[in-house]
PDB file of N, CA, C, O and CB in Angstrom:
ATOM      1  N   UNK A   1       0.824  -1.191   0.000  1.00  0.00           N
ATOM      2  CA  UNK A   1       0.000   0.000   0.000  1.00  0.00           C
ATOM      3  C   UNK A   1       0.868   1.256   0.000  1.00  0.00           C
ATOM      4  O   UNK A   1       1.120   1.726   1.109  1.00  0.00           O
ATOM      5  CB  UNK A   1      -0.937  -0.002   1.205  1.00  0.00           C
ATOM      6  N   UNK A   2       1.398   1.913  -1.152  1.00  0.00           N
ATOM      7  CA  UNK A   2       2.506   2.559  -1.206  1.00  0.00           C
ATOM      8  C   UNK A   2       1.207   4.580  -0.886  1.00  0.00           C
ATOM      9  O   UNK A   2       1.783   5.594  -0.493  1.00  0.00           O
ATOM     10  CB  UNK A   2       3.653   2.000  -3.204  1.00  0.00           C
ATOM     11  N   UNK A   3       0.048   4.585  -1.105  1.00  0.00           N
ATOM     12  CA  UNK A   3      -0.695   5.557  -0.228  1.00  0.00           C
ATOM     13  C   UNK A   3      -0.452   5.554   0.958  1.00  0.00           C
ATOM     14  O   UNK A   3      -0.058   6.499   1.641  1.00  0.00           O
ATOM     15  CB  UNK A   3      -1.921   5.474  -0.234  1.00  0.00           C
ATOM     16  N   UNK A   4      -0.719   4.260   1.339  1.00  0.00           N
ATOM     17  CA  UNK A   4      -0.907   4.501   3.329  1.00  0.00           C
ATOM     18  C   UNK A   4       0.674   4.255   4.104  1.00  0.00           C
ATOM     19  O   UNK A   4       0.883   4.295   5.317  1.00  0.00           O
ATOM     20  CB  UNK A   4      -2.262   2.852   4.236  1.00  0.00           C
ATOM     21  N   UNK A   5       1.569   4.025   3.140  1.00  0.00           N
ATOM     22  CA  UNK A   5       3.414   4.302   3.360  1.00  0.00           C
ATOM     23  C   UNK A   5       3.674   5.776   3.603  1.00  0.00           C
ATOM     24  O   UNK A   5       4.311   6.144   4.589  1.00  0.00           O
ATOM     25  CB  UNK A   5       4.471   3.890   1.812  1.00  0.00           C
ATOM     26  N   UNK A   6       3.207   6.580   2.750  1.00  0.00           N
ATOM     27  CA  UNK A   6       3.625   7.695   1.928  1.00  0.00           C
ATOM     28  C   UNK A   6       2.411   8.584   2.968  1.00  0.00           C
ATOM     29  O   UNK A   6       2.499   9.807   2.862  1.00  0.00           O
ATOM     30  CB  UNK A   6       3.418   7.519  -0.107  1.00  0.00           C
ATOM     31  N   UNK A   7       1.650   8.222   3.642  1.00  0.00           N
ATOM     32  CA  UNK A   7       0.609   8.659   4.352  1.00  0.00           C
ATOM     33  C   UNK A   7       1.243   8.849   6.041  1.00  0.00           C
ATOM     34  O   UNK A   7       1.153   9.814   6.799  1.00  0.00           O
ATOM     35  CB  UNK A   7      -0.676   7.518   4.119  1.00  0.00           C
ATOM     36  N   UNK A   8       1.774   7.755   6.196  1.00  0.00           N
ATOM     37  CA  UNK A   8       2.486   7.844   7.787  1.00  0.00           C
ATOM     38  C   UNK A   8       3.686   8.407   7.441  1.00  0.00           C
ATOM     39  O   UNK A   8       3.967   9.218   8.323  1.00  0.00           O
ATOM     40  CB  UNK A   8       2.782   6.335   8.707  1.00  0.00           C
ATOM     41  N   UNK A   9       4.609   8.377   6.519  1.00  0.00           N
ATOM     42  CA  UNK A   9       5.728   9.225   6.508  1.00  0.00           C
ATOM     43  C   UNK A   9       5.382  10.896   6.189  1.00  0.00           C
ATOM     44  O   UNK A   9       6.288  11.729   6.159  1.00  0.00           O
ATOM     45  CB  UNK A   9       6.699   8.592   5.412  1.00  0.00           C
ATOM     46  N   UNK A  10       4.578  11.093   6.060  1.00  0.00           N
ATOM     47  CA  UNK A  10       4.266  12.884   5.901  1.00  0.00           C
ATOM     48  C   UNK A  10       3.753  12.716   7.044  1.00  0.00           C
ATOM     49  O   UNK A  10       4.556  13.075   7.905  1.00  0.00           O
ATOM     50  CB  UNK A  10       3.190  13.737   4.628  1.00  0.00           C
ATOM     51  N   UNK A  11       2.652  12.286   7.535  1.00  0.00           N
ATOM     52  CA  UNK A  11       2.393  12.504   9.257  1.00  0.00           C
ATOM     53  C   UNK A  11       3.616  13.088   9.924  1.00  0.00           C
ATOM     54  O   UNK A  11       3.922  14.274  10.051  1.00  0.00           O
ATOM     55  CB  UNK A  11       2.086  10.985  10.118  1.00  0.00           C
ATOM     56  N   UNK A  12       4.540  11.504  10.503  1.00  0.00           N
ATOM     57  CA  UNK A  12       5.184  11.273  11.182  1.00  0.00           C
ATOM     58  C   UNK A  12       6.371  12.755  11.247  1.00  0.00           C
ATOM     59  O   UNK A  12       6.971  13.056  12.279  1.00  0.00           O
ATOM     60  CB  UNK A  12       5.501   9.896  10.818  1.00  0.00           C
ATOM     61  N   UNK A  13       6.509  13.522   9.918  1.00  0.00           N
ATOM     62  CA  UNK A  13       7.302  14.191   9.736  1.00  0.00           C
ATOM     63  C   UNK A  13       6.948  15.629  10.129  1.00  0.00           C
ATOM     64  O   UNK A  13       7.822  16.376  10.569  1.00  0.00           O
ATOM     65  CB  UNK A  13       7.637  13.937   8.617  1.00  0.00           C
ATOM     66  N   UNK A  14       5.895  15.960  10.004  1.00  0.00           N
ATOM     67  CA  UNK A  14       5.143  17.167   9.745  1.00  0.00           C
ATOM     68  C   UNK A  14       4.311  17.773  10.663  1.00  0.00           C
ATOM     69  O   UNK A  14       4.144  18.978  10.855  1.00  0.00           O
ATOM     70  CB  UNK A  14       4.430  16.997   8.783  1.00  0.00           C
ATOM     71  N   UNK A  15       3.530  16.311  11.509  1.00  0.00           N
ATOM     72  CA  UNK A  15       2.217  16.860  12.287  1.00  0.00           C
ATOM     73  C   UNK A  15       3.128  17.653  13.763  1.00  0.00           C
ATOM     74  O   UNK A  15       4.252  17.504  14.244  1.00  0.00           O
ATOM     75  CB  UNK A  15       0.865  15.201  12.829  1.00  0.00           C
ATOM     76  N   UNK A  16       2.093  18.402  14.048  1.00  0.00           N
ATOM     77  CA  UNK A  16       2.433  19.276  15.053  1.00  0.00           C
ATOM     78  C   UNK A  16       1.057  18.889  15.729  1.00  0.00           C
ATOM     79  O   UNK A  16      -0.056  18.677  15.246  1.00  0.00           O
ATOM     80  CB  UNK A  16       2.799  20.922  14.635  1.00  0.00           C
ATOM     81  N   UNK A  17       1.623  18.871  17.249  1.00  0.00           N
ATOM     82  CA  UNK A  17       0.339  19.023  18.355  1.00  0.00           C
ATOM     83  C   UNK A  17      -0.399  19.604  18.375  1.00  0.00           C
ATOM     84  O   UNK A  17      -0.090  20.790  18.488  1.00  0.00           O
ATOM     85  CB  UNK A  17       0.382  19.255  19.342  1.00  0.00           C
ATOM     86  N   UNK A  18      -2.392  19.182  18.258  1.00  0.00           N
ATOM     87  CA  UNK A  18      -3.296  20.310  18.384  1.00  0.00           C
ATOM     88  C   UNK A  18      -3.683  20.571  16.833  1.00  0.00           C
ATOM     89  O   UNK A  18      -4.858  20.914  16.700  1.00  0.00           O
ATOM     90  CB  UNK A  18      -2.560  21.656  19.176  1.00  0.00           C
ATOM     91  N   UNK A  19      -3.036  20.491  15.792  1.00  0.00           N
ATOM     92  CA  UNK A  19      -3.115  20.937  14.851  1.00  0.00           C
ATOM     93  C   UNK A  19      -4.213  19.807  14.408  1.00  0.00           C
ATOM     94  O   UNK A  19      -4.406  18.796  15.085  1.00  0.00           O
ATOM     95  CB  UNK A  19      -1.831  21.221  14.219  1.00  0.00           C
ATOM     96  N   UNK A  20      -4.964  20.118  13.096  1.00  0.00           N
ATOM     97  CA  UNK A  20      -6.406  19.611  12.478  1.00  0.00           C
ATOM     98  C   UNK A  20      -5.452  19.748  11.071  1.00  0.00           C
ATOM     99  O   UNK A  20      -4.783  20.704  10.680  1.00  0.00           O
ATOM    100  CB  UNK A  20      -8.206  20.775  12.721  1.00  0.00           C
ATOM    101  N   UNK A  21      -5.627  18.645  10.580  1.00  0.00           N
ATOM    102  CA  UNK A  21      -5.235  17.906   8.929  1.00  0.00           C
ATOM    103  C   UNK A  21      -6.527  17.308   8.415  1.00  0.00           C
ATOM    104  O   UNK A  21      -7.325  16.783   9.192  1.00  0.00           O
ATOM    105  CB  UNK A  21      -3.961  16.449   8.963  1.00  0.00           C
ATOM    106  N   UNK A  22      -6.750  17.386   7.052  1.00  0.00           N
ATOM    107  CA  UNK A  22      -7.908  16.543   6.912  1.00  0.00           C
ATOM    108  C   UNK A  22      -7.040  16.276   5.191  1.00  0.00           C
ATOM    109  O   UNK A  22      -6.408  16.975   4.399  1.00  0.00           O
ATOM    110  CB  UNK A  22      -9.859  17.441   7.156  1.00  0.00           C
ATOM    111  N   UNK A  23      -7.422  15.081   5.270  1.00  0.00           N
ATOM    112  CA  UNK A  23      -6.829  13.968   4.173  1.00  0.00           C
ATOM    113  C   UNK A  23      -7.730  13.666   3.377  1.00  0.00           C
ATOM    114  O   UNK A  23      -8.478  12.843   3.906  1.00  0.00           O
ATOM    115  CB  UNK A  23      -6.327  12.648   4.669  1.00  0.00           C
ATOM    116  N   UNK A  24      -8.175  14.048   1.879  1.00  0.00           N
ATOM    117  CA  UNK A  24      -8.792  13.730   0.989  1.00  0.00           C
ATOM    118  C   UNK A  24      -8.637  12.213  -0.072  1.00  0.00           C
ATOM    119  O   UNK A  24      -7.473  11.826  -0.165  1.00  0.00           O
ATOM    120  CB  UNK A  24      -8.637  14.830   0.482  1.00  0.00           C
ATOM    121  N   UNK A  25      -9.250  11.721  -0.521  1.00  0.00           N
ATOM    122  CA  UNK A  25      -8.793  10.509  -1.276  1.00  0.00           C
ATOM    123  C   UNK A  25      -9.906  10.028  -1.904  1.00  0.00           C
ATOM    124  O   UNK A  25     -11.018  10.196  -1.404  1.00  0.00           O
ATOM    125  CB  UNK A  25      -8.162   9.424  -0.451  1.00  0.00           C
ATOM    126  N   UNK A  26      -9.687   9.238  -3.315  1.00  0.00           N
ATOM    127  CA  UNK A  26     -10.634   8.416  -3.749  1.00  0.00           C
ATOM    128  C   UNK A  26     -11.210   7.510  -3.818  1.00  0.00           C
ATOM    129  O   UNK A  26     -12.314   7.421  -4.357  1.00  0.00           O
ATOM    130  CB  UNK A  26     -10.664   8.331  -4.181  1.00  0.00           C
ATOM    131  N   UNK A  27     -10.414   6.363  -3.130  1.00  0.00           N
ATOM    132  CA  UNK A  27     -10.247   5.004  -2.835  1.00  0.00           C
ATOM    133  C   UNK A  27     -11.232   4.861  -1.221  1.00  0.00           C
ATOM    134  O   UNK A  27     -10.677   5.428  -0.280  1.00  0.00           O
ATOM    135  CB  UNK A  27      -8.365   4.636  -2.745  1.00  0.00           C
ATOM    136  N   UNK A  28     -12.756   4.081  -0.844  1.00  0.00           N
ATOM    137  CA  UNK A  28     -12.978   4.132  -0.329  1.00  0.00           C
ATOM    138  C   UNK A  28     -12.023   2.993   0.862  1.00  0.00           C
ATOM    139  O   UNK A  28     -12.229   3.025   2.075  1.00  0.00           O
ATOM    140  CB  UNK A  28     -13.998   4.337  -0.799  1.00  0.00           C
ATOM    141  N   UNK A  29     -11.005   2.057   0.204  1.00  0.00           N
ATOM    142  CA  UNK A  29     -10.292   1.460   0.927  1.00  0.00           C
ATOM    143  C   UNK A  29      -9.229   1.908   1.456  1.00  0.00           C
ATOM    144  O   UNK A  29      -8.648   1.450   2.440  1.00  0.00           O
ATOM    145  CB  UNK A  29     -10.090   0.651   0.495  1.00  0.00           C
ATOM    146  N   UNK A  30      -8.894   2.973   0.707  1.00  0.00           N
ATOM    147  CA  UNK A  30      -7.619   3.546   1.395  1.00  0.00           C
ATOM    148  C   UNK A  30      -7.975   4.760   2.907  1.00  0.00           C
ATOM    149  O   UNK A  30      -7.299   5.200   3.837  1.00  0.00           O
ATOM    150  CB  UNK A  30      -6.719   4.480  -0.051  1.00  0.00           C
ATOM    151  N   UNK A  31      -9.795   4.953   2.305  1.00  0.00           N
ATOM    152  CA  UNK A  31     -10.150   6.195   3.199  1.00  0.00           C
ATOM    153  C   UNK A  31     -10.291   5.046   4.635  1.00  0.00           C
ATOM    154  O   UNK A  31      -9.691   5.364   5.661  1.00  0.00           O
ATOM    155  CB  UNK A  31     -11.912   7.298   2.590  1.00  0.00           C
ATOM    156  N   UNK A  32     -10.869   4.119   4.616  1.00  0.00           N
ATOM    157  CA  UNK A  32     -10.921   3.060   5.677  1.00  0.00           C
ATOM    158  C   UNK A  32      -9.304   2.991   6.500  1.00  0.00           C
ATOM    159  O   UNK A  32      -8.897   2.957   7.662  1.00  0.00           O
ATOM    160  CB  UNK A  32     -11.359   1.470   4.835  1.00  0.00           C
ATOM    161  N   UNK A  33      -8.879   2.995   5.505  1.00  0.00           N
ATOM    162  CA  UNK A  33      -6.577   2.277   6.196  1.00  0.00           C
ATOM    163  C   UNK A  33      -6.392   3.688   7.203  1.00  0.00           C
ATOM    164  O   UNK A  33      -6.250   3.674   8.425  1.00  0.00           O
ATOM    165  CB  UNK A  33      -4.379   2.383   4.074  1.00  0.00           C
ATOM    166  N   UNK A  34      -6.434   4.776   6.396  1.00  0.00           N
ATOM    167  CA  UNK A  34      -5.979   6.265   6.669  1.00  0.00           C
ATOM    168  C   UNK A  34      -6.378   6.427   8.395  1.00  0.00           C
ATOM    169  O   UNK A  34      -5.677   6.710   9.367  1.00  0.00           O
ATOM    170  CB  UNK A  34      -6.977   7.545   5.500  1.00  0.00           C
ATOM    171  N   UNK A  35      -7.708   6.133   8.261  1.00  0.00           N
ATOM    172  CA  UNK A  35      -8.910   6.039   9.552  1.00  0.00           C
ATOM    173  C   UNK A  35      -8.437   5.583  10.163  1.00  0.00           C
ATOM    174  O   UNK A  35      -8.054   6.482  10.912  1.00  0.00           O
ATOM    175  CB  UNK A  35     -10.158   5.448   9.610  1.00  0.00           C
ATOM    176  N   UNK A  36      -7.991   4.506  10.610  1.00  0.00           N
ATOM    177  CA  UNK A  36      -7.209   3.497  11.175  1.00  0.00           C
ATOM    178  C   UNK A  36      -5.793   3.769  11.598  1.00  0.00           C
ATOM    179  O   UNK A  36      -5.561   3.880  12.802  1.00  0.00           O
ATOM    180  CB  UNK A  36      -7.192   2.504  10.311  1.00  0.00           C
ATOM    181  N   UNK A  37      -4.670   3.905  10.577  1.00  0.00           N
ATOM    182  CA  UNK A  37      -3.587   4.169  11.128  1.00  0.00           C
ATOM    183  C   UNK A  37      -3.308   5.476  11.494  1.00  0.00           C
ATOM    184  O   UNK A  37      -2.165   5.801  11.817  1.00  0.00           O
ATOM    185  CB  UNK A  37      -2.758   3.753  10.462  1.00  0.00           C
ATOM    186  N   UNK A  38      -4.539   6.523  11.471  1.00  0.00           N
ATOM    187  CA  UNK A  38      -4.248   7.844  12.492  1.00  0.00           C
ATOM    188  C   UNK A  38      -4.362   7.179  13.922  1.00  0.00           C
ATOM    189  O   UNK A  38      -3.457   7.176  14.756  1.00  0.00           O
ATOM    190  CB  UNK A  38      -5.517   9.264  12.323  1.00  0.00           C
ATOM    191  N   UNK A  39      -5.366   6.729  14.045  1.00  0.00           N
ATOM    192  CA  UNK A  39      -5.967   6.090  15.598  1.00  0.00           C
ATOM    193  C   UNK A  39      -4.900   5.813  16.110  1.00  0.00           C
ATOM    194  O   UNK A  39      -4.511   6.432  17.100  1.00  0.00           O
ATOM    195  CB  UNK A  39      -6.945   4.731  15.708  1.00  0.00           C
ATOM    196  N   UNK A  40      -3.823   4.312  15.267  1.00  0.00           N
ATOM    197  CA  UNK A  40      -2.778   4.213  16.023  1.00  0.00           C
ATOM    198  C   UNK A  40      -1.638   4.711  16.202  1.00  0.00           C
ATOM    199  O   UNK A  40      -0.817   4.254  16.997  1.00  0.00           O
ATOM    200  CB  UNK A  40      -2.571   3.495  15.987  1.00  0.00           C
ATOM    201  N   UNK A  41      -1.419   5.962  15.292  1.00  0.00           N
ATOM    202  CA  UNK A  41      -0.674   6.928  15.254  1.00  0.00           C
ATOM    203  C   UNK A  41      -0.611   8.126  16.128  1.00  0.00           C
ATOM    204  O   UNK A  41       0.258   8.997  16.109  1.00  0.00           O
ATOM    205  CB  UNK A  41      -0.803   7.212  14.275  1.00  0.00           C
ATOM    206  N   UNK A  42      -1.743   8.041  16.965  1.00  0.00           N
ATOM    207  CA  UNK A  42      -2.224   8.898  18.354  1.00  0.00           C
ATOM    208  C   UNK A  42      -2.952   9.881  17.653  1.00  0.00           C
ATOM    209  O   UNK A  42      -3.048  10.895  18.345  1.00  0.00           O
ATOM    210  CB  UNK A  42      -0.959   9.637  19.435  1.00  0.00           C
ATOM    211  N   UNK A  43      -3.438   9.975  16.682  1.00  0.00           N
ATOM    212  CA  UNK A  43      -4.624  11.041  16.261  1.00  0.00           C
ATOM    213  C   UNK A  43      -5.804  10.870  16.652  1.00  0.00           C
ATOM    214  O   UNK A  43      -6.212   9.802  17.109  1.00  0.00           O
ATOM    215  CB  UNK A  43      -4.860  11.179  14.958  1.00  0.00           C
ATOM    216  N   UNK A  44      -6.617  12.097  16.492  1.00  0.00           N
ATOM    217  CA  UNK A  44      -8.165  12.230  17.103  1.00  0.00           C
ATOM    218  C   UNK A  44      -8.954  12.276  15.392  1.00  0.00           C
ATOM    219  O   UNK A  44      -8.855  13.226  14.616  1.00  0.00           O
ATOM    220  CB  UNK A  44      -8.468  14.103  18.355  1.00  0.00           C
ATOM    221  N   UNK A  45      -9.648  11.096  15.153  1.00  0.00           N
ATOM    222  CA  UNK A  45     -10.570  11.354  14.079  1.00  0.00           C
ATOM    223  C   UNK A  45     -11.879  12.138  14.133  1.00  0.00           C
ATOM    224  O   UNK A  45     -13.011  11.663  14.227  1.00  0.00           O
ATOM    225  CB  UNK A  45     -10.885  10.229  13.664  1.00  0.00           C
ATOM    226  N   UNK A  46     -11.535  13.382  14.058  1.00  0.00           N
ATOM    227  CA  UNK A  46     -12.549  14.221  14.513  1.00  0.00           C
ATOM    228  C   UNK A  46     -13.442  13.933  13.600  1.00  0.00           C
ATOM    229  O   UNK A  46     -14.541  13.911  14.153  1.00  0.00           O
ATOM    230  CB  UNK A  46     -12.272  15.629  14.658  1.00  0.00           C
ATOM    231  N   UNK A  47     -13.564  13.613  12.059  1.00  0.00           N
ATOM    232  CA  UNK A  47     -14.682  13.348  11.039  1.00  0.00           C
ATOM    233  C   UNK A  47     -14.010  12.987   9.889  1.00  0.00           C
ATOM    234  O   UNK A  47     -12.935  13.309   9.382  1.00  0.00           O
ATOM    235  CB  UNK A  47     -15.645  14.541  10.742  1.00  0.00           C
ATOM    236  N   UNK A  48     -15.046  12.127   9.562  1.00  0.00           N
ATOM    237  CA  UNK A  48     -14.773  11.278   8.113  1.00  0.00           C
ATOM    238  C   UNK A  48     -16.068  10.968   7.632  1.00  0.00           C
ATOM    239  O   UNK A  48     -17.048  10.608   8.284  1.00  0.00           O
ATOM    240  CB  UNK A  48     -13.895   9.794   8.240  1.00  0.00           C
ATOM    241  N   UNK A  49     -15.906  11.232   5.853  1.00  0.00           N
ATOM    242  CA  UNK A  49     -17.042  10.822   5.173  1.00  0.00           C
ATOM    243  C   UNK A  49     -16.879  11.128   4.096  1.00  0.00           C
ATOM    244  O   UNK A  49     -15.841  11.647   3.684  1.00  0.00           O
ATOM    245  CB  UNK A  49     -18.153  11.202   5.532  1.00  0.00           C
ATOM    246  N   UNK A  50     -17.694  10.917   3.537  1.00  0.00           N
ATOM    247  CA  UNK A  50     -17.654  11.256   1.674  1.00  0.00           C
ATOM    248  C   UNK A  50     -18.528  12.440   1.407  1.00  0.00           C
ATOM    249  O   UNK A  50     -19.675  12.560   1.839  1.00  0.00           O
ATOM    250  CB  UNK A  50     -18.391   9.853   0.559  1.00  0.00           C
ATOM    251  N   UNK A  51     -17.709  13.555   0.444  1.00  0.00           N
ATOM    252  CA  UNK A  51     -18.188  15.146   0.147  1.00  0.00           C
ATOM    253  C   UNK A  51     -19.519  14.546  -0.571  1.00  0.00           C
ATOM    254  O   UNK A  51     -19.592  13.506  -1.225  1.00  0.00           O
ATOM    255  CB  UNK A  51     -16.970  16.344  -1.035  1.00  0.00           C
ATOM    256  N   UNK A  52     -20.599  15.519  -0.261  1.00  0.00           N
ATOM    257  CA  UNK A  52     -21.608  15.417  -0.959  1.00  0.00           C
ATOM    258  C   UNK A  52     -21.337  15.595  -3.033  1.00  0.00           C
ATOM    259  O   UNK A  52     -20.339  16.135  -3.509  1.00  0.00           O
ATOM    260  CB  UNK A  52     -22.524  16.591  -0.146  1.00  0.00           C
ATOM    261  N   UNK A  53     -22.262  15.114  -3.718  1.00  0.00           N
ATOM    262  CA  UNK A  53     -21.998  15.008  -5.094  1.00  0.00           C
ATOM    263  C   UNK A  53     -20.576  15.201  -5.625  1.00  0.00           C
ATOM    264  O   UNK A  53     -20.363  15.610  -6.767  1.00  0.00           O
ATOM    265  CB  UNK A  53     -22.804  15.901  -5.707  1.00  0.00           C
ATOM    266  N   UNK A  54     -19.585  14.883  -4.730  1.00  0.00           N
ATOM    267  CA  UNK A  54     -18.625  14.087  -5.222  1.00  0.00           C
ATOM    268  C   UNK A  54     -17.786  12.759  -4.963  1.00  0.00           C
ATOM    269  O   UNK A  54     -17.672  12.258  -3.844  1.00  0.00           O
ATOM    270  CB  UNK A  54     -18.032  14.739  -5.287  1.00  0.00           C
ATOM    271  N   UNK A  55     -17.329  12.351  -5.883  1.00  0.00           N
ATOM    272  CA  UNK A  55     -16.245  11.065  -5.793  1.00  0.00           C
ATOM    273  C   UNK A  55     -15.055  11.205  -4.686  1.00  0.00           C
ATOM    274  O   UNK A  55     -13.961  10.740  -5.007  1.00  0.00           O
ATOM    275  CB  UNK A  55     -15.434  10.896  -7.322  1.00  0.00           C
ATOM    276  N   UNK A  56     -15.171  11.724  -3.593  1.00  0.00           N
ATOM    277  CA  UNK A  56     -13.821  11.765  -2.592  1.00  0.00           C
ATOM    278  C   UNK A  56     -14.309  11.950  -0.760  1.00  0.00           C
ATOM    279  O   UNK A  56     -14.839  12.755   0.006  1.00  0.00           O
ATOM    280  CB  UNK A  56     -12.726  13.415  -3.172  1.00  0.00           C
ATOM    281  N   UNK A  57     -13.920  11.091  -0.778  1.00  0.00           N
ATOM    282  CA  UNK A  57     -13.178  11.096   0.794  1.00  0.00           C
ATOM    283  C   UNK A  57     -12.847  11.819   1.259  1.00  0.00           C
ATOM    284  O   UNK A  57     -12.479  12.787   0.593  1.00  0.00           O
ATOM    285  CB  UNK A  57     -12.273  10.605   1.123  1.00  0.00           C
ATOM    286  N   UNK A  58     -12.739  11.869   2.763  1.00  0.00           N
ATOM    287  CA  UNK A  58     -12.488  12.842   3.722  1.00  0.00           C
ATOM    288  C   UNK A  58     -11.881  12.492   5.247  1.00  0.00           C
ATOM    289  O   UNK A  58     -12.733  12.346   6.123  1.00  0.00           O
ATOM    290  CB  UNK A  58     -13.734  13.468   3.837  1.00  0.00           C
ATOM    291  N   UNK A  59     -11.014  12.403   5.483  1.00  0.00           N
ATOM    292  CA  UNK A  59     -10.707  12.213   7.125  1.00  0.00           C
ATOM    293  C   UNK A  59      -9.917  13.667   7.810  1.00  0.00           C
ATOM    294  O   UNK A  59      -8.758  14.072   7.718  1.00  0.00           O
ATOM    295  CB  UNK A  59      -9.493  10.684   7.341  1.00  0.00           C
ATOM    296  N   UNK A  60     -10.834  14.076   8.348  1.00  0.00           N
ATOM    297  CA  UNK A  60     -10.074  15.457   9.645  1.00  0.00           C
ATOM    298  C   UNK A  60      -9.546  14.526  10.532  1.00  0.00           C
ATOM    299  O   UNK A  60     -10.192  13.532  10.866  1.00  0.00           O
ATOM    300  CB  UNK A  60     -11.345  16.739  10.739  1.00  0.00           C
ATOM    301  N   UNK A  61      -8.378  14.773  10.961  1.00  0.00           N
ATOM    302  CA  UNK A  61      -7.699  14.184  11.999  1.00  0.00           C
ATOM    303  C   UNK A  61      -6.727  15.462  12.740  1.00  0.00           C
ATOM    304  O   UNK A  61      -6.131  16.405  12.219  1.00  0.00           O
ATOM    305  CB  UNK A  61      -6.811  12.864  11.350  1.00  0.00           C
ATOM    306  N   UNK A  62      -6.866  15.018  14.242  1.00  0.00           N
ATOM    307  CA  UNK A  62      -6.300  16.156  15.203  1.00  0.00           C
ATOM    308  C   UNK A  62      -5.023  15.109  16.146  1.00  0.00           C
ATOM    309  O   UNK A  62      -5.239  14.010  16.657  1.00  0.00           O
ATOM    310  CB  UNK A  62      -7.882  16.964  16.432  1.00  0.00           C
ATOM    311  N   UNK A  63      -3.346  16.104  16.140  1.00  0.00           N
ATOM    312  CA  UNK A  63      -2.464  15.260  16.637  1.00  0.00           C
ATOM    313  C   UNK A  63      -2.938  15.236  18.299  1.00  0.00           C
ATOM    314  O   UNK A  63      -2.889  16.383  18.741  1.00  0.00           O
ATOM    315  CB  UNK A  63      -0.897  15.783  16.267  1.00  0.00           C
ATOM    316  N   UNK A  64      -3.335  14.340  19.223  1.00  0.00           N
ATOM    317  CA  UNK A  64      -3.307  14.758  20.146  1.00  0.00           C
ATOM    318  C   UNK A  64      -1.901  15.562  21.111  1.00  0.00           C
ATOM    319  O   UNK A  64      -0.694  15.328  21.055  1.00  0.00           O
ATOM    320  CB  UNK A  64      -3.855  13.821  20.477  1.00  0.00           C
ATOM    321  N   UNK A  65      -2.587  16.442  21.860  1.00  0.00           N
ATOM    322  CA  UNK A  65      -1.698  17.118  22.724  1.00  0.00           C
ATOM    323  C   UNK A  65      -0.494  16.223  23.713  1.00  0.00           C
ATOM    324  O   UNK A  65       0.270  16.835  24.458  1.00  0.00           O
ATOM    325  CB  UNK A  65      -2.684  17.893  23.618  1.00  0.00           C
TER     326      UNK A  65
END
Protein backbone atom coordinates (compact mmCIF):
# COMPACT_ATOMS: atom_id res chain seq x y z
CA UNK A 1 0.00 0.00 0.00
CA UNK A 2 2.51 2.56 -1.21
CA UNK A 3 -0.69 5.56 -0.23
CA UNK A 4 -0.91 4.50 3.33
CA UNK A 5 3.41 4.30 3.36
CA UNK A 6 3.63 7.69 1.93
CA UNK A 7 0.61 8.66 4.35
CA UNK A 8 2.49 7.84 7.79
CA UNK A 9 5.73 9.22 6.51
CA UNK A 10 4.27 12.88 5.90
CA UNK A 11 2.39 12.50 9.26
CA UNK A 12 5.18 11.27 11.18
CA UNK A 13 7.30 14.19 9.74
CA UNK A 14 5.14 17.17 9.75
CA UNK A 15 2.22 16.86 12.29
CA UNK A 16 2.43 19.28 15.05
CA UNK A 17 0.34 19.02 18.36
CA UNK A 18 -3.30 20.31 18.38
CA UNK A 19 -3.11 20.94 14.85
CA UNK A 20 -6.41 19.61 12.48
CA UNK A 21 -5.24 17.91 8.93
CA UNK A 22 -7.91 16.54 6.91
CA UNK A 23 -6.83 13.97 4.17
CA UNK A 24 -8.79 13.73 0.99
CA UNK A 25 -8.79 10.51 -1.28
CA UNK A 26 -10.63 8.42 -3.75
CA UNK A 27 -10.25 5.00 -2.83
CA UNK A 28 -12.98 4.13 -0.33
CA UNK A 29 -10.29 1.46 0.93
CA UNK A 30 -7.62 3.55 1.40
CA UNK A 31 -10.15 6.19 3.20
CA UNK A 32 -10.92 3.06 5.68
CA UNK A 33 -6.58 2.28 6.20
CA UNK A 34 -5.98 6.26 6.67
CA UNK A 35 -8.91 6.04 9.55
CA UNK A 36 -7.21 3.50 11.17
CA UNK A 37 -3.59 4.17 11.13
CA UNK A 38 -4.25 7.84 12.49
CA UNK A 39 -5.97 6.09 15.60
CA UNK A 40 -2.78 4.21 16.02
CA UNK A 41 -0.67 6.93 15.25
CA UNK A 42 -2.22 8.90 18.35
CA UNK A 43 -4.62 11.04 16.26
CA UNK A 44 -8.16 12.23 17.10
CA UNK A 45 -10.57 11.35 14.08
CA UNK A 46 -12.55 14.22 14.51
CA UNK A 47 -14.68 13.35 11.04
CA UNK A 48 -14.77 11.28 8.11
CA UNK A 49 -17.04 10.82 5.17
CA UNK A 50 -17.65 11.26 1.67
CA UNK A 51 -18.19 15.15 0.15
CA UNK A 52 -21.61 15.42 -0.96
CA UNK A 53 -22.00 15.01 -5.09
CA UNK A 54 -18.63 14.09 -5.22
CA UNK A 55 -16.24 11.06 -5.79
CA UNK A 56 -13.82 11.76 -2.59
CA UNK A 57 -13.18 11.10 0.79
CA UNK A 58 -12.49 12.84 3.72
CA UNK A 59 -10.71 12.21 7.13
CA UNK A 60 -10.07 15.46 9.64
CA UNK A 61 -7.70 14.18 12.00
CA UNK A 62 -6.30 16.16 15.20
CA UNK A 63 -2.46 15.26 16.64
CA UNK A 64 -3.31 14.76 20.15
CA UNK A 65 -1.70 17.12 22.72
Amino acid sequence: MPKIEAFETYVAQLARPGEVYEVVMRDPDTWLAVQRIAEDMGFEVLEAGRRDGEKVYYVRIRLAV
